[in-house]
C-alpha positions in Angstrom: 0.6 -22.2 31.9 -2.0 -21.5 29.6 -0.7 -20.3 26.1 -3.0 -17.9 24.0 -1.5 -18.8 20.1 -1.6 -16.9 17.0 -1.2 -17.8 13.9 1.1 -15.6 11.1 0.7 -15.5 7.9 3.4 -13.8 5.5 2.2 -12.8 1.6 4.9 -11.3 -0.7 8.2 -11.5 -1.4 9.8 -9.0 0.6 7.1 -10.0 3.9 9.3 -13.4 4.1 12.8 -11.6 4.2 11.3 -9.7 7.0 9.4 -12.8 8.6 12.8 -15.0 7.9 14.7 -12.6 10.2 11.6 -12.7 13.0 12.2 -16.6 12.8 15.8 -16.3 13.2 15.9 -14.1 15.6 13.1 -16.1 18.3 15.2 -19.0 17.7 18.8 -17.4 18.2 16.9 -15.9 22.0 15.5 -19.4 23.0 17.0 -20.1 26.3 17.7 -24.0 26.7 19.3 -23.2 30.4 17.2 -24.4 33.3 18.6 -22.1 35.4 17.3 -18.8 33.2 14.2 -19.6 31.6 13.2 -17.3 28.8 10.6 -14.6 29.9 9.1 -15.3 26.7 6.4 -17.9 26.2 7.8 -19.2 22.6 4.2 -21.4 22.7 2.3 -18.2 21.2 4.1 -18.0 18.0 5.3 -21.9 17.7 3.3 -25.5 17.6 5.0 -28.7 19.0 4.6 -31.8 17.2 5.8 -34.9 15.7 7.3 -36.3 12.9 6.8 -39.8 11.3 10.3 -40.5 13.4 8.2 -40.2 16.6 10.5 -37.0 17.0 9.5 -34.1 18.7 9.1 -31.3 16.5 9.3 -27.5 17.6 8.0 -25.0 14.4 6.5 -21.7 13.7 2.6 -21.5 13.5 3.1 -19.6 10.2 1.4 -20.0 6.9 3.2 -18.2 3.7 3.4 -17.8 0.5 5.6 -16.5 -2.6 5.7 -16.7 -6.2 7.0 -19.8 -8.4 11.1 -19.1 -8.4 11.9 -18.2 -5.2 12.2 -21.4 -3.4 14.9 -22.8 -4.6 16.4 -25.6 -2.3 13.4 -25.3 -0.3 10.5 -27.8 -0.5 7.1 -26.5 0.4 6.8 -30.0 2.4 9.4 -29.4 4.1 11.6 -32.0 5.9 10.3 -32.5 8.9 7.3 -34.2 8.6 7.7 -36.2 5.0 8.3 -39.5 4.3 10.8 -40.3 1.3 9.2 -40.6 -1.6 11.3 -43.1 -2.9 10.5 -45.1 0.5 6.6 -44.8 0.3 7.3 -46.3 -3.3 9.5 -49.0 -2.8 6.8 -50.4 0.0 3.7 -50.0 -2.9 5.2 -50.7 -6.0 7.7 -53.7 -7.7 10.9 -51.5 -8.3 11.3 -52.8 -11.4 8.1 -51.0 -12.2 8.6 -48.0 -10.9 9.7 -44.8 -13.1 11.1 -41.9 -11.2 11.4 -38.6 -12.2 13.1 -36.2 -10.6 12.8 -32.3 -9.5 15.9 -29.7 -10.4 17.9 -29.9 -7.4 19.2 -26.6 -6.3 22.0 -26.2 -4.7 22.3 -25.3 -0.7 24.0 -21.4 -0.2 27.0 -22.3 2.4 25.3 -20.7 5.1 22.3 -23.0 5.2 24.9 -26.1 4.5 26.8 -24.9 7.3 23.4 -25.2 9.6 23.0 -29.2 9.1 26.9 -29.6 10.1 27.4 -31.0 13.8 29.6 -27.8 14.5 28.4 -24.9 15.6 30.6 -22.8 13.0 28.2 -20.6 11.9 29.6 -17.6 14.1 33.2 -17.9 13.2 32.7 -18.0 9.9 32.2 -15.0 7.3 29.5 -16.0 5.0 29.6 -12.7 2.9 25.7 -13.0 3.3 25.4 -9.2 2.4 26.4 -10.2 -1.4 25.2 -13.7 -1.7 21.4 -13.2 -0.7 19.0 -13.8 -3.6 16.0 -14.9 -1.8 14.6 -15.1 2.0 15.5 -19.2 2.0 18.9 -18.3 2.1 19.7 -17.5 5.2 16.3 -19.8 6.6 17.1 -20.7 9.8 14.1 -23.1 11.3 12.8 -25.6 9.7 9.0 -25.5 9.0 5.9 -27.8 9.1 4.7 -29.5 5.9 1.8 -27.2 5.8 3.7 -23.6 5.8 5.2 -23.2 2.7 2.7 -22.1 -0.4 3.6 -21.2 -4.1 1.5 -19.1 -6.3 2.4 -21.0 -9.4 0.0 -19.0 -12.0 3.2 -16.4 -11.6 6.8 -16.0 -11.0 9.3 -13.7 -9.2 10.5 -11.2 -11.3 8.5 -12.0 -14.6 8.3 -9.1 -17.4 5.9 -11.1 -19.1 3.6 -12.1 -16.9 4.1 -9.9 -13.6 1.9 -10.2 -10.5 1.7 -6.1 -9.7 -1.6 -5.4 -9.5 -3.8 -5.5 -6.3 -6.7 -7.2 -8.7 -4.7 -9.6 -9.6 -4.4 -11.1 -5.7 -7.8 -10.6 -5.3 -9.4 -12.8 -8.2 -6.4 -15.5 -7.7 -8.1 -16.2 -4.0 -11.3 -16.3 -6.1 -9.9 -19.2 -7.5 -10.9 -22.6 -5.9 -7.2 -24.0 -6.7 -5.8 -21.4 -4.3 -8.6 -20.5 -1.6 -9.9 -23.9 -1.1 -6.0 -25.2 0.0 -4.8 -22.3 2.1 -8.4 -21.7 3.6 -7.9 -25.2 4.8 -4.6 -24.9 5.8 -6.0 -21.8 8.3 -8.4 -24.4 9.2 -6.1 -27.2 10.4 -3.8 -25.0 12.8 -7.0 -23.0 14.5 -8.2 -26.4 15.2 -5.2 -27.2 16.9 -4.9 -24.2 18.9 -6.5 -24.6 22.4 -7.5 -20.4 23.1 -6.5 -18.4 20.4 -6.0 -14.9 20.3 -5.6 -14.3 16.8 -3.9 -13.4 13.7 -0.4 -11.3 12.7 -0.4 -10.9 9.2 2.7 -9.5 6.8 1.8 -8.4 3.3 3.6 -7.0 0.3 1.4 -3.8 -0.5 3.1 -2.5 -3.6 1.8 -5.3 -5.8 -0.8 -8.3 -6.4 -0.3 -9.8 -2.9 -1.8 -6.5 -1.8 -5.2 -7.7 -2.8 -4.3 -11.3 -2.0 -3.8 -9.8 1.7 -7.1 -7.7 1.7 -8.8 -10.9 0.5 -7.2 -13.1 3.2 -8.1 -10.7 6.5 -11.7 -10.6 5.4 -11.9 -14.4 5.2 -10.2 -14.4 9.1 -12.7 -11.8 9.6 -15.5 -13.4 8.9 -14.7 -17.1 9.8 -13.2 -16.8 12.8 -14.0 -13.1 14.4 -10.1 -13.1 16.5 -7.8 -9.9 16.3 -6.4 -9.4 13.6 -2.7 -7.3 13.1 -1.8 -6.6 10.2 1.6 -4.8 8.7 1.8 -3.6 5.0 4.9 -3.7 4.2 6.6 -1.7 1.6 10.6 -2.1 -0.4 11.8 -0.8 -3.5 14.1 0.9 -5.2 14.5 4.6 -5.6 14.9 4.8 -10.0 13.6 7.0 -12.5 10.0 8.2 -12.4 7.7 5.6 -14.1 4.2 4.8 -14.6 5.0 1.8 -12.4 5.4 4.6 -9.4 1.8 5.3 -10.1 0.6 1.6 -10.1 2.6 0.9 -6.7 0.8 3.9 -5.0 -2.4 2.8 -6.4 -2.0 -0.8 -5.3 -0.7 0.3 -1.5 -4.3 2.6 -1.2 -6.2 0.2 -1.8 -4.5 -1.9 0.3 -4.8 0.3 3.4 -8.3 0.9 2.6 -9.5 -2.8 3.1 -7.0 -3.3 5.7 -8.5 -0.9 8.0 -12.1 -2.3 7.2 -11.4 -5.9 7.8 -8.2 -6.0 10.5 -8.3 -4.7 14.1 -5.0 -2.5 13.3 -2.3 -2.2 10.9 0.6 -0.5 10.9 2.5 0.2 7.3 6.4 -0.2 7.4 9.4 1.1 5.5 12.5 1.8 5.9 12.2 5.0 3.5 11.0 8.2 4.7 8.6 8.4 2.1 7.0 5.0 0.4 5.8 6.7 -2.3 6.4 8.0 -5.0 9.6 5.6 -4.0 10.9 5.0 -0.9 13.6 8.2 -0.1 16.0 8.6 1.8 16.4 6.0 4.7 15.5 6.4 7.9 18.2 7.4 10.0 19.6 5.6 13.0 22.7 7.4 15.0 24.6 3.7 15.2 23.1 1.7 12.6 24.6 1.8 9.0 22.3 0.1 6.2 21.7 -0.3 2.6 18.2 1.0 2.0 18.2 -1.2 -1.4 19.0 -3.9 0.0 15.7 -5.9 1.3 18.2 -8.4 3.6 19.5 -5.5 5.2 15.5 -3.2 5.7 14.1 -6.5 6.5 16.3 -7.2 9.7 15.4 -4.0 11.1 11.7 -4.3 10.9 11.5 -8.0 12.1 13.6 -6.4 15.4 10.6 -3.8 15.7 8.0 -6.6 15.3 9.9 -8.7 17.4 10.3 -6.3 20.5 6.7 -4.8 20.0 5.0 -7.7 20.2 6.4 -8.5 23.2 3.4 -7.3 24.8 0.9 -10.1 24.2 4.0 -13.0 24.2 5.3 -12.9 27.9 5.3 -15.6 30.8 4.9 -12.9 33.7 1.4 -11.9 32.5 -0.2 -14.2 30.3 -3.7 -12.5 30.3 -2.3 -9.6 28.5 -3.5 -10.6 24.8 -3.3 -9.0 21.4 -7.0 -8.0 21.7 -5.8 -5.4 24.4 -3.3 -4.3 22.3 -5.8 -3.8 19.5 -8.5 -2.3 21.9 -6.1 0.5 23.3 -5.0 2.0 20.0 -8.1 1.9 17.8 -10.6 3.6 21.0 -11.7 6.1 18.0 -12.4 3.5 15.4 -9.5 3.9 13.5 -7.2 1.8 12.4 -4.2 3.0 11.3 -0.9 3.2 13.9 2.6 3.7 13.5 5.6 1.6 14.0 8.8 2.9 16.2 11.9 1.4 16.8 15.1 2.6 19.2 18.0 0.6 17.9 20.3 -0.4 20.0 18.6 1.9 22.9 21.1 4.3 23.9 22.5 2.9 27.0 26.4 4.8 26.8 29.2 2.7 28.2 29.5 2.9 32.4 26.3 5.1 32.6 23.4 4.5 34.0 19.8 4.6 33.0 18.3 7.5 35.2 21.7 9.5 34.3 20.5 8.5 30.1 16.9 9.4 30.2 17.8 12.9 31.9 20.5 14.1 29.5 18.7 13.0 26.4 17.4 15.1 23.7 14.9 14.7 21.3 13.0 11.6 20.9 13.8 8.2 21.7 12.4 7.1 18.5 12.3 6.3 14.8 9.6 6.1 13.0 9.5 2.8 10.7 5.8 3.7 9.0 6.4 5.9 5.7 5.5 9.8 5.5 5.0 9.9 9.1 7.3 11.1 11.8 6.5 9.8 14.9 6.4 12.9 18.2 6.7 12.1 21.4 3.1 14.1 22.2 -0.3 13.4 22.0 -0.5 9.6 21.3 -1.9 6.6 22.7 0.7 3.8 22.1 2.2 0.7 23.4 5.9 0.4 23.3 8.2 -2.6 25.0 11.9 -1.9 26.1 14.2 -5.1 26.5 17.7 -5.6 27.3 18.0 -3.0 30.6 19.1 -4.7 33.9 18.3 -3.8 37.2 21.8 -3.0 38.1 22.0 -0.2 34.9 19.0 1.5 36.8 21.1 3.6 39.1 23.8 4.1 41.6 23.6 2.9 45.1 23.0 5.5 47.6 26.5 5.6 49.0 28.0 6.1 45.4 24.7 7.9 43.9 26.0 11.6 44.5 24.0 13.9 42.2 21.6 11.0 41.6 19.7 11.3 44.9 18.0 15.0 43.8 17.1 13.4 40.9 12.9 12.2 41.0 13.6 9.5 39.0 16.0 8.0 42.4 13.1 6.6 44.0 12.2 4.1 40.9 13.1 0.7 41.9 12.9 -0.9 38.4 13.5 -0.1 35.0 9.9 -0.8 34.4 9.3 2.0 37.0 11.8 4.6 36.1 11.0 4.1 32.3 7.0 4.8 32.9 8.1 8.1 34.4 10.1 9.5 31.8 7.6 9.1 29.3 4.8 10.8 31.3 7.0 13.5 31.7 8.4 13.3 28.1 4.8 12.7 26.3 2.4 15.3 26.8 -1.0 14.2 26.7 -0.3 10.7 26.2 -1.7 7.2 27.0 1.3 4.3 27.5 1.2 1.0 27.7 4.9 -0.1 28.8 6.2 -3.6 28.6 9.6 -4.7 30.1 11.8 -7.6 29.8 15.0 -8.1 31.7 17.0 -9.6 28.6 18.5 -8.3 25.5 17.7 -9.3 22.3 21.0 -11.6 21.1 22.4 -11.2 17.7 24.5 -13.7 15.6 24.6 -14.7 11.9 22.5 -14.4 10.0 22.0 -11.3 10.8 23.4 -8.1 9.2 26.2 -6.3 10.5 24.7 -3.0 10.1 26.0 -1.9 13.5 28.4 0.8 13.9 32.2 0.4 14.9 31.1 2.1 18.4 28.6 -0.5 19.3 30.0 -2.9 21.7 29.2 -6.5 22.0 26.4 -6.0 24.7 25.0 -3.2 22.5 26.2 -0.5 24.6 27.1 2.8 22.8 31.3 4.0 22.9 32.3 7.2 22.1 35.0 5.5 20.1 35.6 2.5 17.8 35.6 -0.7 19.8 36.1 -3.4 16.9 33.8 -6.0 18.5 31.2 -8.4 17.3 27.7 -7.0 18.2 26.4 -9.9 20.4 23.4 -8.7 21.8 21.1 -5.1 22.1 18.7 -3.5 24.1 15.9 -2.7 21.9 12.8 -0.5 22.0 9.9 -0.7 19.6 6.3 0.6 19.8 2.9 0.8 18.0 1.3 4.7 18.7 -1.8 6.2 17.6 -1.8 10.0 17.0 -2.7 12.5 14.5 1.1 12.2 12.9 -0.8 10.0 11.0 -2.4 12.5 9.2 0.2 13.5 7.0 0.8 10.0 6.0 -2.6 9.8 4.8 -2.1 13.4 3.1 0.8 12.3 1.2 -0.7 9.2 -0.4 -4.1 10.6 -1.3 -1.8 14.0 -3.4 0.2 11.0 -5.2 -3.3 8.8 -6.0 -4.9 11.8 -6.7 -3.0 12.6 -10.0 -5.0 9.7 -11.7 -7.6 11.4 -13.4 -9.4 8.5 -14.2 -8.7 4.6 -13.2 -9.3 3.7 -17.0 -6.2 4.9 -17.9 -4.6 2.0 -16.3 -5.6 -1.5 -18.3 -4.4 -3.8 -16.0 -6.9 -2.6 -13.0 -10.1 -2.1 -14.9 -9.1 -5.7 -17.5 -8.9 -7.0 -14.1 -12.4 -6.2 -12.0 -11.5 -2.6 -11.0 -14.5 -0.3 -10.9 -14.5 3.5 -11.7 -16.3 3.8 -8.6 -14.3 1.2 -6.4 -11.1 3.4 -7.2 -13.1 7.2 -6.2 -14.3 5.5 -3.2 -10.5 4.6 -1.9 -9.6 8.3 -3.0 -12.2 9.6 -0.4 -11.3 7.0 1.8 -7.4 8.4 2.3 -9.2 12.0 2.6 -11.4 11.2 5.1 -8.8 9.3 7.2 -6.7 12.1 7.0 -8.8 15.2 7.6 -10.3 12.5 10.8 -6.6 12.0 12.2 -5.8 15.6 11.3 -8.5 17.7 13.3 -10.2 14.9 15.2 -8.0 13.1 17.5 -6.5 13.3 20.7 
């Protein structure tokens, strides 16, 4: 079968908690039976290769990178692929004359000592991971090639002195040879590997330096390589006092957006906040999810289960030809950029009811929007949306035990791919869909959060009482949709940027390359995407 591979780059802090959950989660839903293949060609997002063991070797094809401090008993080589140190001397060098010094060792969190254990104990253990997560390496389930892990050691996590929170500041450090040069090169080595690429999937922090280290990365992919390129801006915080630093962060996330959409094929901003700016709100609210907005191990695992279901699209074995350039193509027909993300978590399939009985009795929309100051209607969008975890035999009753089913119109769907595809023509007025289906549900096990209501059961079906049992798997729905919702999130960003009188005001972006100019062009960048999305589209 022929695999079409991207390559995923993660920049920022709080882009690795989200990609660590991705990770975890593609490996938890690798199937290993013969019997029930996965309907998900894992070859897209992974490499195979070897280690110096002769072993075979199974990673991500995933380049990322995080400030000096966050590591900690992570090594950016890895352990895969390196030989011991000690070893490589001992063959060179007399002993005697060797002088060895050696890195702080940190210690292991139990959870990820618990991995390298022969016993599969992870499940029935309570790792208390909601109060013991520091950092994304924490609960860092695969292991990663030597060349994946980068540090940005000209600054460290959480400095006061020396802080990386300006979008300049990204942008002059992949100036610098010392950076560019290595992770240019690393970008090199896995395209050369790949055999018919389709292209890029790129996470960045967008409230702070790696804002501009993003911006700066997408044009290189842009211009060396010409693939697709998708690209989430990804947005955490904390809602505190008003404070200049609100200001900077809305600043830094414009200009962001504004080089995003000139240099990537689409991007979709995420948040679990309603509003991303000034700070993040109130969370977004899902009827059998309860989450701690604050807390970036519990926002993260939600929006790695939207990327993960939406990008089913381009990752399945039943129709390899369908490639992220399609995806990319169908949502940006106008020449913009911009989309939102949507997520249905679990989908509401009610316990001992059927799918044609669910869609006809529901109200409102299926959805929740994910992308900040922008609520996501069910009308007048073109979007792509994937639905997993349905089986046939939810789809409806047979026809000696369908009773009030038969008048339905919906009856005469055979599949859930079907039946789905006809409720949201009828739901979404003036609409274009793209649907993709996958018979299995996406499985859940630590370390994932248990953010799921008491009424959840363990197939992710939805009680109307508390069942007191260990979410297992979900049915998910997530999409990507184009409309002029979008508007308003443009509109909300430009009134908050639009307070600055003048750039000047703020040192740090005009000490660091920022142009009076540079900042009234992104200010009429956010108006003219807005008044475009507003009275222009569909």
């Amino acid at each position: 079968m022929t695999t079409r591979e991207i390559l995923t780059i993660q920049l920022g802090h709080y882009s690795n908690f989200i990609g660590t959950h991705w990770w975890n989660l593609q490996e938890t839903n690798f199937s290993y039976d013969p019997d029930n293949p996965s309907e998900i060609n894992h070859d897209v997002l992974y490499r195979e290769g070897e280690n110096f063991k002769k072993q075979v070797t199974f990673t991500p094809r995933l380049l990322l990178a995080d400030l000096k401090g966050t590591l900690g008993y992570l090594k950016e080589s890895g352990t895969l692929y390196s030989t011991p140190q000690h070893e490589e001397a001992s063959l060179l060098w007399d002993k005697e004359n060797i002088e060895i010094t050696e890195e702080n060792i940190f210690p292991k969190p139990a959870f990820i000592e618990n991995l390298d254990k022969p016993i599969e104990g992870t499940q029935s253990q309570d790792f208390n991971l909601e109060n013991s997560v520091n950092t994304w390496v924490d609960y860092l389930v695969p292991r990663f090639h030597s060349r994946t892990v980068n540090t940005v050691r000209e600054y460290e996590h959480n400095s006061s002195n020396h802080p990386f929170d300006i979008y300049t500041y990204g942008r002059n450090l992949w100036n610098t040879e010392q950076f560019s040069d290595d992770f240019t090169d690393r970008i090199r080595a896995y395209v050369e590997e790949c055999d018919l690429m389709q292209g890029f999937q790129i996470l960045v922090d967008s409230i702070d330096g790696f804002a501009g280290l993003g911006v700066s990365c997408i044009q290189h992919l842009r211009d060396e390589y010409g693939k697709s390129i998708l690209a989430f801006p990804c947005i955490n915080g904390q809602n505190t006092e008003p404070s200049v630093s609100d200001l900077i962060k809305a600043i830094n996330i414009a200009l962001c957006w504004q080089h995003i959409g000139e240099y990537s094929s689409l991007f979709s901003p995420l948040c679990c906040g309603e509003n991303g700016w000034p700070q993040i709100g109130t969370p977004r609210k899902f009827d059998n999810l309860t989450y701690e907005l604050e807390l970036k191990y519990h926002t993260s695992s939600i929006l790695a289960t939207a990327l993960d279901t939406l990008s089913l699209r381009y990752r399945r074995k039943e129709y390899p030809n369908v490639v992220l350039s399609d995806l990319c193509a169908d949502l940006n027909k106008l020449g913009w950029k911009a989309v939102a993300t949507s997520l249905s978590l679990p989908f509401p399939m009610t316990v001992k009811r059927d799918l044609i009985d669910i869609l006809d009795d529901y109200e409102g929309s299926l959805w929740t929007s994910l992308t900040p100051s922008c609520d996501i209607p069910m009308d007048k969008n073109m979007q792509s949306i994937a639905l997993r975890g349905i089986s046939e035999e939810r789809l409806k009753r047979p026809m000696n035990e369908a009773i009030k089913q038969m008048s339905k119109p919906a009856y005469r769907c055979s599949t859930v791919h079907e039946m789905m595809t006809l409720y949201l023509a009828c739901t979404c007025h003036a609409s274009a869909t793209y649907l993709s289906t996958i018979k299995s549900s996406l499985k859940i096990q630590q370390p994932y959060p248990k953010i799921f209501n008491t009424n959840v059961t363990e197939t992710g079906d939805i009680a109307g009482w508390p069942v007191g049992e260990d979410v297992r798997s979900v049915p998910v729905m997530a999409g990507l949709h184009s409309g002029n919702s979008l508007a308003s999130m443009y509109e909300s960003l430009h009134n908050q940027v639009q307070r600055i009188r003048s750039i000047k005001k703020f040192h740090a972006f005009t000490d660091s390359g920022l142009e009076e100019d540079e900042f009234s062009d992104c200010l009429n960048h956010l108006l003219d995407c807005k008044e475009t999305y507003e009275d222009h589209y569909i």
